[in-house]
C-alpha atoms as an extended CHARMM CRD file, in Angstrom:
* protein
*
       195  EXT
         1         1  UNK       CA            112.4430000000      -55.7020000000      -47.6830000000  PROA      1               0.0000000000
         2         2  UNK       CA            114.3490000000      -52.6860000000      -47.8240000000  PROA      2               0.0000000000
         3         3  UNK       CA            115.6390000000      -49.9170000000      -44.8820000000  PROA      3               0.0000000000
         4         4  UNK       CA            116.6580000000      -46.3870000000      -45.1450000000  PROA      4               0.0000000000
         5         5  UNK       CA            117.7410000000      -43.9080000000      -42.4910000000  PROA      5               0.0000000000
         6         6  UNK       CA            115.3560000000      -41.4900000000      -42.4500000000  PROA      6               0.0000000000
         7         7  UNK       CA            116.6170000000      -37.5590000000      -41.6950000000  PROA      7               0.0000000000
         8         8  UNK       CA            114.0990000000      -34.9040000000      -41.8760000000  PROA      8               0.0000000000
         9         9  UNK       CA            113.0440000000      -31.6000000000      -40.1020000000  PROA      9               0.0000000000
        10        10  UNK       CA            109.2120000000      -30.3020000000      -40.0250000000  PROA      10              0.0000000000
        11        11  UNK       CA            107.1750000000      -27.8400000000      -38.7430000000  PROA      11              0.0000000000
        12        12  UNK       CA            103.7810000000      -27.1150000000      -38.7190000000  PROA      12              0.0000000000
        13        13  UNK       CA            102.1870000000      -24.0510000000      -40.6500000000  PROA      13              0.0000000000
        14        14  UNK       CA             99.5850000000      -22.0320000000      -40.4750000000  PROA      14              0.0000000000
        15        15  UNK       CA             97.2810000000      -22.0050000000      -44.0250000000  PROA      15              0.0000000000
        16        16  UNK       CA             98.4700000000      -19.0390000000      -45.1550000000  PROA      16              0.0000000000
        17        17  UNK       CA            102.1240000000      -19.6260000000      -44.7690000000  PROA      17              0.0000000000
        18        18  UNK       CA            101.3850000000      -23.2610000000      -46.3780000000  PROA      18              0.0000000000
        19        19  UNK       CA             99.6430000000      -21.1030000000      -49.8610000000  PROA      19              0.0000000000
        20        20  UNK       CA            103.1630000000      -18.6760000000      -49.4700000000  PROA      20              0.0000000000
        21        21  UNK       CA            105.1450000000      -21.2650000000      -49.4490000000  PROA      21              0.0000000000
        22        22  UNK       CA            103.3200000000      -23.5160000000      -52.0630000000  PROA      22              0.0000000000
        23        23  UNK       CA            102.9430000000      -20.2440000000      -54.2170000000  PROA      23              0.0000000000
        24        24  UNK       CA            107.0170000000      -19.3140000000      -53.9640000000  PROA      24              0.0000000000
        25        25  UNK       CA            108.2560000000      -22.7480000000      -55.0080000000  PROA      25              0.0000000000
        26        26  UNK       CA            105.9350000000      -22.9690000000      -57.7820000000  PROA      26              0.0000000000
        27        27  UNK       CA            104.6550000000      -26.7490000000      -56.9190000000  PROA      27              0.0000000000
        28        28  UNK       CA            102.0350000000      -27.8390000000      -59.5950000000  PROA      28              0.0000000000
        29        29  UNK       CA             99.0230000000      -28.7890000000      -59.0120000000  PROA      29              0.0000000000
        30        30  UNK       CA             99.3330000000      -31.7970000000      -61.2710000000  PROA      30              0.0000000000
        31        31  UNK       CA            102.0170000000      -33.3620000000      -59.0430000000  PROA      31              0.0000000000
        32        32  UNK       CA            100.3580000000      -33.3860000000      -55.8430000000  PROA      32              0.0000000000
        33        33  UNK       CA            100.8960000000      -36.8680000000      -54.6740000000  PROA      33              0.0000000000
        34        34  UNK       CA             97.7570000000      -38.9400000000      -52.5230000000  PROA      34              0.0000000000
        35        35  UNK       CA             98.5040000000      -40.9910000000      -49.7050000000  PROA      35              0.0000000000
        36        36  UNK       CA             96.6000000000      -42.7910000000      -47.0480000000  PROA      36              0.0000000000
        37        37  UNK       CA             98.8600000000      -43.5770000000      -44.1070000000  PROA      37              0.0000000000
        38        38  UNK       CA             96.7580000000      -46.4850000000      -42.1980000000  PROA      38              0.0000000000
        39        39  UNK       CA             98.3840000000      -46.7170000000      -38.3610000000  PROA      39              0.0000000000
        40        40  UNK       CA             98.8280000000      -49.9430000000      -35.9960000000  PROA      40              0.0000000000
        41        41  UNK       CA             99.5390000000      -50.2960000000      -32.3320000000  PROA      41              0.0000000000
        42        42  UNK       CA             98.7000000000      -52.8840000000      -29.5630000000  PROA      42              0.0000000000
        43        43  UNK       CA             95.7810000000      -51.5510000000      -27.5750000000  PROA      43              0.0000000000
        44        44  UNK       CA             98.0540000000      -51.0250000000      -24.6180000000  PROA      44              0.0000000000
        45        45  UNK       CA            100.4700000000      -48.7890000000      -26.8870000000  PROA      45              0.0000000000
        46        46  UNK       CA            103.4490000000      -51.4760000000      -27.1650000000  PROA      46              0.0000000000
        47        47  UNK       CA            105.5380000000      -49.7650000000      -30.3360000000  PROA      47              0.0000000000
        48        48  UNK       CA            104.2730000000      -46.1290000000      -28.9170000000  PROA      48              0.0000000000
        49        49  UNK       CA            106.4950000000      -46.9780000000      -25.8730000000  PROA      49              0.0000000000
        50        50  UNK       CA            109.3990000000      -47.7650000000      -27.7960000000  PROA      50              0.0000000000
        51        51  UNK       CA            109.1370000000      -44.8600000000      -29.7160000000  PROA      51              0.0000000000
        52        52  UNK       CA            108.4370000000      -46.7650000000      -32.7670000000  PROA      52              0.0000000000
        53        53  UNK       CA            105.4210000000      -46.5210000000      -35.2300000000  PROA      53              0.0000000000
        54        54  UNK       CA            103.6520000000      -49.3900000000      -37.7070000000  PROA      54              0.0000000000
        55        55  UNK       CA            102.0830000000      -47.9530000000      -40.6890000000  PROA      55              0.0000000000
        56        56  UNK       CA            100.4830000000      -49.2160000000      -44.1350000000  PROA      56              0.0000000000
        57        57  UNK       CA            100.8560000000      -46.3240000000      -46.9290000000  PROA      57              0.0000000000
        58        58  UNK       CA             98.5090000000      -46.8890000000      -49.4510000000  PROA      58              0.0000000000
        59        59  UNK       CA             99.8690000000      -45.2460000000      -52.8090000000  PROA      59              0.0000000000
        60        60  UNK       CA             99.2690000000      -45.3870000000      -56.2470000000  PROA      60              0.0000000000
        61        61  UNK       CA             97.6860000000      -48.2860000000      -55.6440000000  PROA      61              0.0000000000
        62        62  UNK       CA            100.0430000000      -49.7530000000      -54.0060000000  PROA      62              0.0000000000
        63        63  UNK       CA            100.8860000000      -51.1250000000      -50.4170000000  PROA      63              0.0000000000
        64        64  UNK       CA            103.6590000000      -50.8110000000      -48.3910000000  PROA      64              0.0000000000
        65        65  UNK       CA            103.8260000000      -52.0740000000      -44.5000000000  PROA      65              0.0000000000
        66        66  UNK       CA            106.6000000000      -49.7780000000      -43.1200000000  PROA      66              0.0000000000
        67        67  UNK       CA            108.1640000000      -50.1390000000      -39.3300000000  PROA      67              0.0000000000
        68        68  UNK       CA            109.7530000000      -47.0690000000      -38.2180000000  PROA      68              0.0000000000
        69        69  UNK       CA            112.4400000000      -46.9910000000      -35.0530000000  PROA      69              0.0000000000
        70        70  UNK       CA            114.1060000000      -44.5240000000      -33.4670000000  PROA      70              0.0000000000
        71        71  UNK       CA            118.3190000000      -44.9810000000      -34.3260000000  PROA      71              0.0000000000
        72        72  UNK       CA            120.8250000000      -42.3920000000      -33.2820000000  PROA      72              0.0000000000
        73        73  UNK       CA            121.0830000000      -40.1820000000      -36.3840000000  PROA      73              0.0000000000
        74        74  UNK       CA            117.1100000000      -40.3430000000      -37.1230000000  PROA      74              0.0000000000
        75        75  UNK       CA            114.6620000000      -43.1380000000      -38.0920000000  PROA      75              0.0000000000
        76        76  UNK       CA            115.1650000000      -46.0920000000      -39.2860000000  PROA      76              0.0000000000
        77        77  UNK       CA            112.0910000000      -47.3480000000      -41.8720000000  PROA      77              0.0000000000
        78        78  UNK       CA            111.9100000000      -50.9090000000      -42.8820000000  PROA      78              0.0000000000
        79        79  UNK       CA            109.5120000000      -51.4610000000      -45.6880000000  PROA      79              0.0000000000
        80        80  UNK       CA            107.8440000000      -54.5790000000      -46.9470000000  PROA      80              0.0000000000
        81        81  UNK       CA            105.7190000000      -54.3640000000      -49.8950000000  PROA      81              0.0000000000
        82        82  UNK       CA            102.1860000000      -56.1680000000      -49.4640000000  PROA      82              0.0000000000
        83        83  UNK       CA             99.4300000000      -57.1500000000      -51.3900000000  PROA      83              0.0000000000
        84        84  UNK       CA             95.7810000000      -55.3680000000      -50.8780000000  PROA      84              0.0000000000
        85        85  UNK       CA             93.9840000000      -58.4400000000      -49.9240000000  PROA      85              0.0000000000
        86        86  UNK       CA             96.8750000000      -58.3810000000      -46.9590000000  PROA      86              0.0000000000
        87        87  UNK       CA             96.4110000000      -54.9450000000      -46.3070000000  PROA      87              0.0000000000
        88        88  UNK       CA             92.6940000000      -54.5590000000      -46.5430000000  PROA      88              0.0000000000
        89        89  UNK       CA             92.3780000000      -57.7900000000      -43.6200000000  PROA      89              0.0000000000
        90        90  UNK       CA             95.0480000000      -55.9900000000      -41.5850000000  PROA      90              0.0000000000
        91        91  UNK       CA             92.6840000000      -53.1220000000      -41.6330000000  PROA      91              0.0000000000
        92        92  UNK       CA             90.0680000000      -55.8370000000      -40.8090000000  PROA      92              0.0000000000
        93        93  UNK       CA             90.8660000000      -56.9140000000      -37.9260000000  PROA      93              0.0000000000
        94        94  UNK       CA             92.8850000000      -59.7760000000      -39.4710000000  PROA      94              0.0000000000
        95        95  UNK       CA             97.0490000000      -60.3910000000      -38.2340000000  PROA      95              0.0000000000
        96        96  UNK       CA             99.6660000000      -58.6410000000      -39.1510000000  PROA      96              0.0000000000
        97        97  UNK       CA            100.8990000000      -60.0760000000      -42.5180000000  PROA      97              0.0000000000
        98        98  UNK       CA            104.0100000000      -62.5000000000      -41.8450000000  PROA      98              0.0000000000
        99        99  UNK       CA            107.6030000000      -61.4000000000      -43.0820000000  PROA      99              0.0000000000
       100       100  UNK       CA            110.5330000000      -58.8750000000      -42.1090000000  PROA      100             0.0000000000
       101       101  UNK       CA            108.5340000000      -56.2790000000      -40.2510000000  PROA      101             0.0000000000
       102       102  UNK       CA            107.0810000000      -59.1450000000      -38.2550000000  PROA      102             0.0000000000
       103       103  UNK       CA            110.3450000000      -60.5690000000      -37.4690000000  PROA      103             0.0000000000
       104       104  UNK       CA            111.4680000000      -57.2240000000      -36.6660000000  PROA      104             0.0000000000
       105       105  UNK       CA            108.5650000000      -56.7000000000      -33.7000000000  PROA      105             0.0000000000
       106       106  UNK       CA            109.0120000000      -59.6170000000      -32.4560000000  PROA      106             0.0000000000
       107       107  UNK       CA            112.8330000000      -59.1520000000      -31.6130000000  PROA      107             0.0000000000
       108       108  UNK       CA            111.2750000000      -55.8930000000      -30.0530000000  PROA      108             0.0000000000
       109       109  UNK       CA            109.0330000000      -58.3770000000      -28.0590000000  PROA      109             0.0000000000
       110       110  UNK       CA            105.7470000000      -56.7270000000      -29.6570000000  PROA      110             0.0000000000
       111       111  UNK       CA            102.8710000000      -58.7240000000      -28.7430000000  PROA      111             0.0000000000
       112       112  UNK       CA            102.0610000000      -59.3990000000      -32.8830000000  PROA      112             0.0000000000
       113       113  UNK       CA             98.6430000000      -60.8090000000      -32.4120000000  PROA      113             0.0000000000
       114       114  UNK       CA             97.3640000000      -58.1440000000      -30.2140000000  PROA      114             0.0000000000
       115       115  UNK       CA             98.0930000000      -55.3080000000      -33.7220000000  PROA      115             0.0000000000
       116       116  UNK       CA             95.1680000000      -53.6280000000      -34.4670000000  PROA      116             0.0000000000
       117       117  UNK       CA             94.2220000000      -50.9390000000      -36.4140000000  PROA      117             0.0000000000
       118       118  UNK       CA             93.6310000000      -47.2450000000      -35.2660000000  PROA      118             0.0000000000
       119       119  UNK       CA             92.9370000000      -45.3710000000      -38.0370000000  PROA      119             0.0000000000
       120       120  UNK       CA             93.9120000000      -43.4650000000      -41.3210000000  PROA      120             0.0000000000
       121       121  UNK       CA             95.7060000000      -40.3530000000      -42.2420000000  PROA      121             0.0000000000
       122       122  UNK       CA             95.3830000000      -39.0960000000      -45.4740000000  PROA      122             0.0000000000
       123       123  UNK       CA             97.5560000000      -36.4500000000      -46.9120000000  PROA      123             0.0000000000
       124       124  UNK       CA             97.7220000000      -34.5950000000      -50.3160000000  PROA      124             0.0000000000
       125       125  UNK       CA            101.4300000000      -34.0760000000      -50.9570000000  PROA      125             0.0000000000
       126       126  UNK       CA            103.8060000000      -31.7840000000      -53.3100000000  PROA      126             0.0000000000
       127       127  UNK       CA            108.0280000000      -31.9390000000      -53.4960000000  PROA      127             0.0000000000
       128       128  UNK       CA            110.3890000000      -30.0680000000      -54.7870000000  PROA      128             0.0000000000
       129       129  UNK       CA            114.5840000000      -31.0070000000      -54.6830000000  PROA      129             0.0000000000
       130       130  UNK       CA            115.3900000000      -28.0390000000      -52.5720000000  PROA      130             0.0000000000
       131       131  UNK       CA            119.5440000000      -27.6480000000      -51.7910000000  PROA      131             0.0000000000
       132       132  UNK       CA            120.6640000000      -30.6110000000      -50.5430000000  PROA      132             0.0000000000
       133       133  UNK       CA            117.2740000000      -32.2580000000      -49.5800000000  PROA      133             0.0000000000
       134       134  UNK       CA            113.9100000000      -32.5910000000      -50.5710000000  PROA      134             0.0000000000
       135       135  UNK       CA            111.6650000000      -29.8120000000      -49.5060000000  PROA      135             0.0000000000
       136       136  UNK       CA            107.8390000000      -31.6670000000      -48.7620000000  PROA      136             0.0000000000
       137       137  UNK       CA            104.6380000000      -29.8610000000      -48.0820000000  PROA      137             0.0000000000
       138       138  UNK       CA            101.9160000000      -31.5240000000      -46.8540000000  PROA      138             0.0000000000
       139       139  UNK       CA             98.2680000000      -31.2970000000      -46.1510000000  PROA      139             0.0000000000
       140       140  UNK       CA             96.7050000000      -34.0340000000      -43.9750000000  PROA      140             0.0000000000
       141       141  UNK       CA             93.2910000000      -34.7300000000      -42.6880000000  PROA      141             0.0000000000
       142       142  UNK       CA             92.5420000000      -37.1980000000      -39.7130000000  PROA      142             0.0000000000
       143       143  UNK       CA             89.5530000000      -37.7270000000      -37.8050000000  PROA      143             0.0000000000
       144       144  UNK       CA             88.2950000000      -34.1860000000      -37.8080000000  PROA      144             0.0000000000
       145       145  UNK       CA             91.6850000000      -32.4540000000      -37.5970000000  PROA      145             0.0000000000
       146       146  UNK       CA             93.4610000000      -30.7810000000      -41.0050000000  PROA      146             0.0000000000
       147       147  UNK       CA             96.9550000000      -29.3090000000      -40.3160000000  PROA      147             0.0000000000
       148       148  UNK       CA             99.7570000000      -28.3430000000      -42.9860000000  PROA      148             0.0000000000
       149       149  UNK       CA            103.2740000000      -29.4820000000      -42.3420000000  PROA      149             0.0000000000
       150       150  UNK       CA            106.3790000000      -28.6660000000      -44.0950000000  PROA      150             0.0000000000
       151       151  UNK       CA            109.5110000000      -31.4290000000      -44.0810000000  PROA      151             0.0000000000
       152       152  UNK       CA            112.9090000000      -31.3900000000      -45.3800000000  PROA      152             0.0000000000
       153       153  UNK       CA            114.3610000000      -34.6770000000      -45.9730000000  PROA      153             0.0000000000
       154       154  UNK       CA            117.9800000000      -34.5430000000      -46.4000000000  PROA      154             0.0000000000
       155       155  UNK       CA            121.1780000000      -37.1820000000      -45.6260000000  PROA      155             0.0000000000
       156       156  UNK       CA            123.1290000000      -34.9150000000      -43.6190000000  PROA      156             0.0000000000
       157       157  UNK       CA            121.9040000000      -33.8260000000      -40.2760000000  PROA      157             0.0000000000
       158       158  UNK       CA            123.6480000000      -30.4630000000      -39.6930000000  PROA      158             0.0000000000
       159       159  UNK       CA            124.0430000000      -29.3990000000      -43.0420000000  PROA      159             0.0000000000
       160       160  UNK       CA            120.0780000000      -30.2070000000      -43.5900000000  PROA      160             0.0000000000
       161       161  UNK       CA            119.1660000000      -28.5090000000      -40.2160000000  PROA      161             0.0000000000
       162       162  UNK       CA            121.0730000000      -25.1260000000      -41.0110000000  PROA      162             0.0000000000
       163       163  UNK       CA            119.2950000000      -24.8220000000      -44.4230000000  PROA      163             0.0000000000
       164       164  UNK       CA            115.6240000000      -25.9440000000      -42.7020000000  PROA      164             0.0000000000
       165       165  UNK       CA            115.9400000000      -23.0750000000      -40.5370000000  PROA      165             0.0000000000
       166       166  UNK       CA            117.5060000000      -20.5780000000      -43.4060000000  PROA      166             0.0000000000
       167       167  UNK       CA            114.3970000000      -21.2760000000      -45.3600000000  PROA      167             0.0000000000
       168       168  UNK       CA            111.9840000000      -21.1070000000      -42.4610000000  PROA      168             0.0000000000
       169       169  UNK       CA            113.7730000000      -17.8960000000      -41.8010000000  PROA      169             0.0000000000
       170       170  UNK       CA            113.3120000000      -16.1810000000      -44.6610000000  PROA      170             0.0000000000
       171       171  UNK       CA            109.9160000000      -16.7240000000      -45.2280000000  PROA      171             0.0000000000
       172       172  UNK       CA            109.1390000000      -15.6560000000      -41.5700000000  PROA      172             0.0000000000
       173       173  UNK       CA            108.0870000000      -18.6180000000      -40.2140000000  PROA      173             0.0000000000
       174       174  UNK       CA            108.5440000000      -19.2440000000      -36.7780000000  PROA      174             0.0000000000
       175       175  UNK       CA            110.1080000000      -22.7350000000      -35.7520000000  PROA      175             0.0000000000
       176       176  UNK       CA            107.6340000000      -24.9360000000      -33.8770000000  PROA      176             0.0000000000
       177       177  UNK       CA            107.8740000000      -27.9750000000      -31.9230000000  PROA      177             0.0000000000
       178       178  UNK       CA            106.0260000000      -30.4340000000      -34.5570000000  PROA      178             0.0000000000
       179       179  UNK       CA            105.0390000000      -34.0120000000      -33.7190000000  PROA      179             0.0000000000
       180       180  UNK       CA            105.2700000000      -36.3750000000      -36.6250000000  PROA      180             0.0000000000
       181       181  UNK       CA            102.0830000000      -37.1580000000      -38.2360000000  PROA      181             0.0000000000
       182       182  UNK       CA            101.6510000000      -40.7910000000      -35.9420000000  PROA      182             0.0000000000
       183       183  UNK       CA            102.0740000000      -38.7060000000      -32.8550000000  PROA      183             0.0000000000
       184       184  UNK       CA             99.7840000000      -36.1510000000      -33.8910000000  PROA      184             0.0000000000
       185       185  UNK       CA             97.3360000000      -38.4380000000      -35.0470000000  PROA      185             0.0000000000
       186       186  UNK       CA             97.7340000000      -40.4730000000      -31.3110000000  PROA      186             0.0000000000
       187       187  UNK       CA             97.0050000000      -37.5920000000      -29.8110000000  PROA      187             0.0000000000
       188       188  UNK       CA             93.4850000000      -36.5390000000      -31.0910000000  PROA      188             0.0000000000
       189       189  UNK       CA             92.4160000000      -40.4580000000      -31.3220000000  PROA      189             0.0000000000
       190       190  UNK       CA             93.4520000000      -39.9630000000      -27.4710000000  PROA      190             0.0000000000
       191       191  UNK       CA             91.2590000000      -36.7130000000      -27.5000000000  PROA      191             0.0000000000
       192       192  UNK       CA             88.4120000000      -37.8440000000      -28.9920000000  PROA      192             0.0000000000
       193       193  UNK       CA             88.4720000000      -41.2800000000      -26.8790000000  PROA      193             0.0000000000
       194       194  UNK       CA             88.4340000000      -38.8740000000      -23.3580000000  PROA      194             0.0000000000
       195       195  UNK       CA             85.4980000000      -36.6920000000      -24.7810000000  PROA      195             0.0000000000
């Protein structure tokens, strides 16, 4: 198991500002990074209430159950690596794969055996160290959405937050109110459920 406090800022683009940006920072085409974020819940929303989110990323090859809740200066991620046969049966249907995370949801009082799957993510993703932080772009698809997101990942919250907004600045990019990519993807499964 490890944790990390988690400090970023993002905002959605538009295509064209996502190619500027891309295109200014010189991010290779070689390094673009695949992901598949697969998301959990209860069916009655348990960690959604509680402002936290349950996620497998699938990377590389490899698997990685991470818990994310909301602390004071950010988010705090736990991650447990897993093996695919555990991941692949969580995806299943099967129960959420024993160890810290599980611990962790149960001291939230998450109903474990009600965890099922919702869905996948899957993004197509580029970095670059950028001041203090790491500057992210990413391109996801879900369901029949596609949006382009830029993040800045940094340790210090004002410091990071003063450059985030320099930088959108500059390029002329206004500052939206961006949902991370869970909430975003909650919302069309929502959408699409109501249609």
């Amino acid at each position: 198991m490890s944790q990390e406090l988690e400090i970023e800022f993002k905002n959605l683009l538009t295509k064209e500002e996502y190619v500027r940006l891309r295109t200014s920072f010189h991010f290779p085409s070689q390094e673009i990074i695949t992901q598949e974020n697969h998301y959990f819940d209860t069916p009655l929303f348990h960690l959604k209430e509680k402002g936290a989110a349950l996620r497998i990323r699938e990377k590389n090859g490899t698997y990685q159950l991470t818990l994310k809740q909301p602390v004071e200066e950010g988010i705090l991620e736990t991650h447990q690596a897993i093996h695919s046969i555990a991941a692949n049966d969580m995806m299943m249907g099967g129960e959420l794969v024993s160890g810290e995370v599980c611990d962790l949801l149960l001291l939230m009082n998450i109903p474990t055996h009600k965890i099922v799957h919702f869905g996948s993510l899957n993004t197509k993703r580029v970095e670059v160290p950028y001041e203090n932080g790491l500057l992210v772009m990413d391109h996801s698809h879900y369901f029949t959405e596609e949006d382009f997101e830029l993040e800045y990942e940094v340790t210090n919250r004002t410091e990071g937050e003063q450059s985030f907004i320099k930088l959108l600045s500059s390029y002329k990019i206004p500052l939206r109110e961006t949902d991370s990519k869970i909430e975003r993807f909650y919302k069309e499964k929502i959408r699409q459920t109501q249609m």
